[in-house]
C-alpha positions as CSV (number, residue, x, y, z in Angstrom):
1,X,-2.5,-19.2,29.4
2,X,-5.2,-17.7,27.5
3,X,-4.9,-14.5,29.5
4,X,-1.8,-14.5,28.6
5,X,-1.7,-14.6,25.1
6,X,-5.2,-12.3,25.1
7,X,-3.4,-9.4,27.4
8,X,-0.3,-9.7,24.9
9,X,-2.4,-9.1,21.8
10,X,-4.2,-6.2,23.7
11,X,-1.0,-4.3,24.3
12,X,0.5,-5.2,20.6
13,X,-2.9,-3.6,19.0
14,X,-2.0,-0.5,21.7
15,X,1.2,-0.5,20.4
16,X,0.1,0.0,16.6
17,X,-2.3,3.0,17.8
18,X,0.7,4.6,19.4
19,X,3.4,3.5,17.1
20,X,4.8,5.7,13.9
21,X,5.1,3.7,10.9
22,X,7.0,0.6,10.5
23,X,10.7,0.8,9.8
24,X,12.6,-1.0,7.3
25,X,14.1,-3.1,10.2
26,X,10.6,-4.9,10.5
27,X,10.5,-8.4,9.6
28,X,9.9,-9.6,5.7
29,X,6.0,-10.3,5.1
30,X,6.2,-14.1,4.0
31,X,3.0,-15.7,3.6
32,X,2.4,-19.6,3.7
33,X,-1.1,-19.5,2.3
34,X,-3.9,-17.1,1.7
35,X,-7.6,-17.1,0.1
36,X,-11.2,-15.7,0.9
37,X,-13.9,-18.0,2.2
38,X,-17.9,-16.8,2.8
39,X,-18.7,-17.0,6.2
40,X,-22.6,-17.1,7.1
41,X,-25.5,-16.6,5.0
42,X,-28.4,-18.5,4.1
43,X,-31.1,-18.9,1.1
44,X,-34.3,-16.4,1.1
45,X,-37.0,-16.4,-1.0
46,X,-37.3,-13.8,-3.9
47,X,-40.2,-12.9,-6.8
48,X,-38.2,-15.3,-9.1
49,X,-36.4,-17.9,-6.8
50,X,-33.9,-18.0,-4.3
51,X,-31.1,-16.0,-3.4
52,X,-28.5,-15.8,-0.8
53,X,-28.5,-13.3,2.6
54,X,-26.3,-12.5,5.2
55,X,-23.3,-13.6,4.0
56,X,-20.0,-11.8,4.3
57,X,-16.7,-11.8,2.3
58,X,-13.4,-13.1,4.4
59,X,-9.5,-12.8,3.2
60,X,-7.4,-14.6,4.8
61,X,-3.5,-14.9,5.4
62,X,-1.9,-17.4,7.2
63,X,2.2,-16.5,7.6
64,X,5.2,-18.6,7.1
65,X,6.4,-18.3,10.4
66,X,3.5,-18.5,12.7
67,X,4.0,-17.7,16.2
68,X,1.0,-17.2,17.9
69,X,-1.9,-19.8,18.3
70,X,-5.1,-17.5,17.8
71,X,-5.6,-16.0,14.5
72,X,-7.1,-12.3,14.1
73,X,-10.6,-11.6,12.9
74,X,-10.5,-7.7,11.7
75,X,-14.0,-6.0,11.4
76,X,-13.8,-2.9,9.8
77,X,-15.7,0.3,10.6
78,X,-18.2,2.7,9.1
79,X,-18.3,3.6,5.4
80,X,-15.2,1.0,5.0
81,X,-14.9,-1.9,3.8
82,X,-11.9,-4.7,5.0
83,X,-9.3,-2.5,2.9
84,X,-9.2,-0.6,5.6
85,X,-6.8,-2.9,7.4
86,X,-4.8,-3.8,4.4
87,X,-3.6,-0.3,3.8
88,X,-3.3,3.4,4.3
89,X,-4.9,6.2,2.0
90,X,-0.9,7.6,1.9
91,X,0.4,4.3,0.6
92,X,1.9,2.7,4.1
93,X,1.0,-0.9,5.2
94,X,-2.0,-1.2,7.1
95,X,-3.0,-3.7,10.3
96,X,-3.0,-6.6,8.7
97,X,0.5,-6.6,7.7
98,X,1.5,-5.4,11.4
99,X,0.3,-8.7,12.5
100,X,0.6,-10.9,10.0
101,X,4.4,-10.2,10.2
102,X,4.9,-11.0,14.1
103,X,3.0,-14.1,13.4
104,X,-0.7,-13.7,13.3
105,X,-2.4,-15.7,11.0
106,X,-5.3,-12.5,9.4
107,X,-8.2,-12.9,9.0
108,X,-10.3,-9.3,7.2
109,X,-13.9,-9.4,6.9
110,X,-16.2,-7.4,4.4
111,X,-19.3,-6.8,6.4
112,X,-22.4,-8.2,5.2
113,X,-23.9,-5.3,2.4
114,X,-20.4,-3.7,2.1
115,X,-17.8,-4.1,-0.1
116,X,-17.3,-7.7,-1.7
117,X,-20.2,-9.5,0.6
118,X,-23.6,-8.7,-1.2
119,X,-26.1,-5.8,-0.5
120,X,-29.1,-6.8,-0.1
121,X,-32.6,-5.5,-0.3
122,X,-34.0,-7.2,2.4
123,X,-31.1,-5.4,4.7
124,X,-33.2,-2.5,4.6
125,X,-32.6,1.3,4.1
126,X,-29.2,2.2,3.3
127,X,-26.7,5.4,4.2
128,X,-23.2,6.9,2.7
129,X,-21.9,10.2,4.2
130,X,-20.7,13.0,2.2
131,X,-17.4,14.5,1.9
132,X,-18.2,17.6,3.9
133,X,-19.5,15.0,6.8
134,X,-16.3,13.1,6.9
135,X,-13.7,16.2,7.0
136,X,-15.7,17.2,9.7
137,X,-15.6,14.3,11.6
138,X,-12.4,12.8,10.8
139,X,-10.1,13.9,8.0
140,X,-10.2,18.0,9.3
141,X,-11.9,18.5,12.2
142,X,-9.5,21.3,13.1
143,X,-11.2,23.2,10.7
144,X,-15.0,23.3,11.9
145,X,-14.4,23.0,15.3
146,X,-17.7,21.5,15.8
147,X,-16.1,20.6,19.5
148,X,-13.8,21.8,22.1
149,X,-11.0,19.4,21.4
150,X,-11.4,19.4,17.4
151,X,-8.6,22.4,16.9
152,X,-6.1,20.0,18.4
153,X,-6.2,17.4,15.5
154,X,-2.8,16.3,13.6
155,X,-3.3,13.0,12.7
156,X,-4.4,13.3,9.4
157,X,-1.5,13.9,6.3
158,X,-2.6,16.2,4.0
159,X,-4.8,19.1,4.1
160,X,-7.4,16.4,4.9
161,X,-9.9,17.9,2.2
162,X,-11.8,16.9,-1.4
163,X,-8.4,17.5,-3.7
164,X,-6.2,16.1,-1.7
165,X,-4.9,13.0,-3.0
166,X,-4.5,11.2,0.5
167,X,-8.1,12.4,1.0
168,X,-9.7,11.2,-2.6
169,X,-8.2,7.7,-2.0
170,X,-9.8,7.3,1.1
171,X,-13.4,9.0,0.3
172,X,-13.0,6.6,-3.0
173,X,-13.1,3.3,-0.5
174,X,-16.3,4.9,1.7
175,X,-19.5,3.0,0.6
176,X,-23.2,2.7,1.1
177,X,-24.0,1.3,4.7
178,X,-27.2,-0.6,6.1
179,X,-29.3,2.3,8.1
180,X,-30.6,0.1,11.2
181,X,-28.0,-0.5,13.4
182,X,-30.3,-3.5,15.3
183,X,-29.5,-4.9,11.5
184,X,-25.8,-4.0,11.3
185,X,-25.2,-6.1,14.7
186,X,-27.4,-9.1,13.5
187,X,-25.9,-10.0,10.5
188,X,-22.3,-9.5,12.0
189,X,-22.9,-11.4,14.9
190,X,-24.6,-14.6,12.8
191,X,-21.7,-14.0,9.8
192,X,-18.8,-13.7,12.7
193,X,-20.3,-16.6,14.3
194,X,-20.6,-18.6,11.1
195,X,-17.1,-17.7,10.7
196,X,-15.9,-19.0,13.9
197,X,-18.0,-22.3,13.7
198,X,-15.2,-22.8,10.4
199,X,-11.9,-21.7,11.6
200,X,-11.9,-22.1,15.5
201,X,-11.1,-19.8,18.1
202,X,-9.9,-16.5,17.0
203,X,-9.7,-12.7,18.5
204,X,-11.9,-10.0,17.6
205,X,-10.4,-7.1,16.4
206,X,-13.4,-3.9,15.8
207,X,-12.6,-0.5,15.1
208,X,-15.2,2.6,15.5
209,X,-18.7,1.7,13.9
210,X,-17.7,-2.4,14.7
211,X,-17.2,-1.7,17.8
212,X,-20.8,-2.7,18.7
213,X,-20.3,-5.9,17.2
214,X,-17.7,-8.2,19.0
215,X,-19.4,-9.0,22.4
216,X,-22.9,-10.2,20.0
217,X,-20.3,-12.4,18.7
218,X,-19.0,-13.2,21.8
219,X,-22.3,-14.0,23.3
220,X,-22.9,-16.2,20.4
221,X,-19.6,-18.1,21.0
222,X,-18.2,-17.5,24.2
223,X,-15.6,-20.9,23.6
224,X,-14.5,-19.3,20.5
225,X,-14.1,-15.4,21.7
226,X,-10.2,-15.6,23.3
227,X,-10.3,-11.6,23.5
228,X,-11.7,-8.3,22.1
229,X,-10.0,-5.2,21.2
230,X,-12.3,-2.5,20.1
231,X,-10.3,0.2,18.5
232,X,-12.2,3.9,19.2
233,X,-15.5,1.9,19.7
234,X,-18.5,4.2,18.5
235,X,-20.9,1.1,18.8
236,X,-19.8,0.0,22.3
237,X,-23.0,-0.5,24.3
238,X,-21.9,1.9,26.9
239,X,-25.2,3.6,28.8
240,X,-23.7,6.7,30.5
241,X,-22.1,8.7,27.4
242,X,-23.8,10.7,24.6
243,X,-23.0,9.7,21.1
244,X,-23.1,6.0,21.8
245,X,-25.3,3.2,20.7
246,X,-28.5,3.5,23.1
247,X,-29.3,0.2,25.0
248,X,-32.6,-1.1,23.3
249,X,-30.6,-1.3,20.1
250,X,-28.1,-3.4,21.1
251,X,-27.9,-7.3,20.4
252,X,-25.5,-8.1,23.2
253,X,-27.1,-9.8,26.5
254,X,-27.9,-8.1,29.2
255,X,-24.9,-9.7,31.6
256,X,-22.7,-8.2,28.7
257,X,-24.0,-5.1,28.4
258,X,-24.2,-4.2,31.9
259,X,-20.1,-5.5,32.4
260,X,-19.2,-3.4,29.5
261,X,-20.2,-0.3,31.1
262,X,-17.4,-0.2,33.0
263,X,-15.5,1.0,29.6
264,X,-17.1,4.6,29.9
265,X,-15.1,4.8,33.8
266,X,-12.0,2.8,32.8
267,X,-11.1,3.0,28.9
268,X,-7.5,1.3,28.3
269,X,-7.5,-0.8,30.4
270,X,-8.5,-4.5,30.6
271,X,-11.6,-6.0,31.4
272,X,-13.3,-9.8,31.3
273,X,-16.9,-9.4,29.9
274,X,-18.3,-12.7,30.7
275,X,-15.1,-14.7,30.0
276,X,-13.8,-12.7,27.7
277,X,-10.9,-10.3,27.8
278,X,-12.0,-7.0,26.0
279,X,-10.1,-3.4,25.6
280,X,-11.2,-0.3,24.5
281,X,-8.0,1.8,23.2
């Protein structure tokens, strides 16, 4: 049953990627209850007291009409914070709505040190990309061709540039991000995990930089995990491709890591990584 349900959500999250925008047709967005909760975190000592570390920000939506039985836990990517799945830069509905109106409760995390979940200094060093760096790699890449394939890009509306208006609204949600990716993983695996402990067994949803982070998780609560989707997964700990996280720095066990290699042979397509159904679209 669990199979099931996981391979359905795996093709539905396919089905966003490869989708064009929703239609008026879709259903209403009626939602039974909604809030935040802070999921993880724990008391260190400062010069003057105590504060709080590791603790991430979570909105949640639970829909009127609820039809499936395993909520969605959305982890968003680099620079971003969980807005990224609540909307577009051009105005359109983002993820969260997708789901949440075919009867997935929602649940969108801020990572720990981004957005509303505190940075801290004990996270360590911290990074934010310019606006040159992300036309190159995402908004315009037709226009440095900094690889074979970059000419090819559409995907983007607008001219994908500073002045743009699509393109200011998104550079204007891009924030600072914790340098260490070791760190990255280790506070989302402990927040994701503290999250799980509190609203039961849920599906991972990554995207990009995240990407890295669902099988820690997984590892951490394999009875909790019901499936992965990692969406364009920079982070995934595969060993054979360039570009990718390297092996040392990843959190995930060694049993995961080495079944999750398979994603650099066989993207899109389904795989069980020690329980756990997991795609990489």
């Amino acid at each position: 049953m669990i199979r099931k349900i996981a391979s359905a959500m795996c093709a539905a999250a396919f089905a966003v990627v490869a989708a064009p925008a929703l239609g008026a047709d879709t259903p209403a967005l009626e939602i039974a209850s909604q809030g935040y909760i802070f999921a993880g975190g724990k008391y260190v000592d400062g010069p003057d007291g105590k504060y709080m570390s590791g603790q991430a920000y979570v909105e949640y939506q639970i829909p009127k009409i609820r039809t499936h039985p395993f909520p969605i836990l959305m982890i968003e990517g680099g620079g971003q914070s969980g807005s990224n799945f609540t909307g577009t830069p051009d105005g359109r509905e983002g993820w969260a709505q997708f789901f949440l109106k075919r009867g997935y409760a929602v649940y969108v995390m801020d990572q720990p040190g981004r957005g509303r979940s505190a940075l801290r200094p004990d996270y360590g060093d911290t990074v934010q990309r310019p606006t040159s760096w992300v036309q190159q790699q995402f908004t315009a890449p037709e226009r440095s061709k900094l690889w074979p394939q970059a000419r090819l890009h559409t995907q983007w509306p607008g001219t994908g540039m500073a002045g743009d208006p699509v393109f200011d609204q998104f550079y204007a949600q891009q924030l600072q991000a914790i340098a260490s990716f070791p760190k990255q993983q280790e506070l989302n695996r402990n927040a994701g995990a503290a999250l799980l402990d509190r609203i039961g067994p849920a599906i991972l949803l990554t995207h990009s930089q995240s990407g890295a982070f669902g099988w820690p998780i997984a590892d951490a609560r394999p009875d909790l995990v019901k499936a992965i989707v990692a969406v364009e997964p920079s982070g995934a700990p595969v060993t054979r491709k360039s570009g990718f996280a390297r092996p040392d720095e990843m959190l995930a066990s060694e049993r995961t890591r080495a079944a999750i290699d398979q994603f650099a042979q066989h993207p899109g397509r389904d795989h069980f990584v020690g329980g756990v159904l997991s795609r990489v679209i």
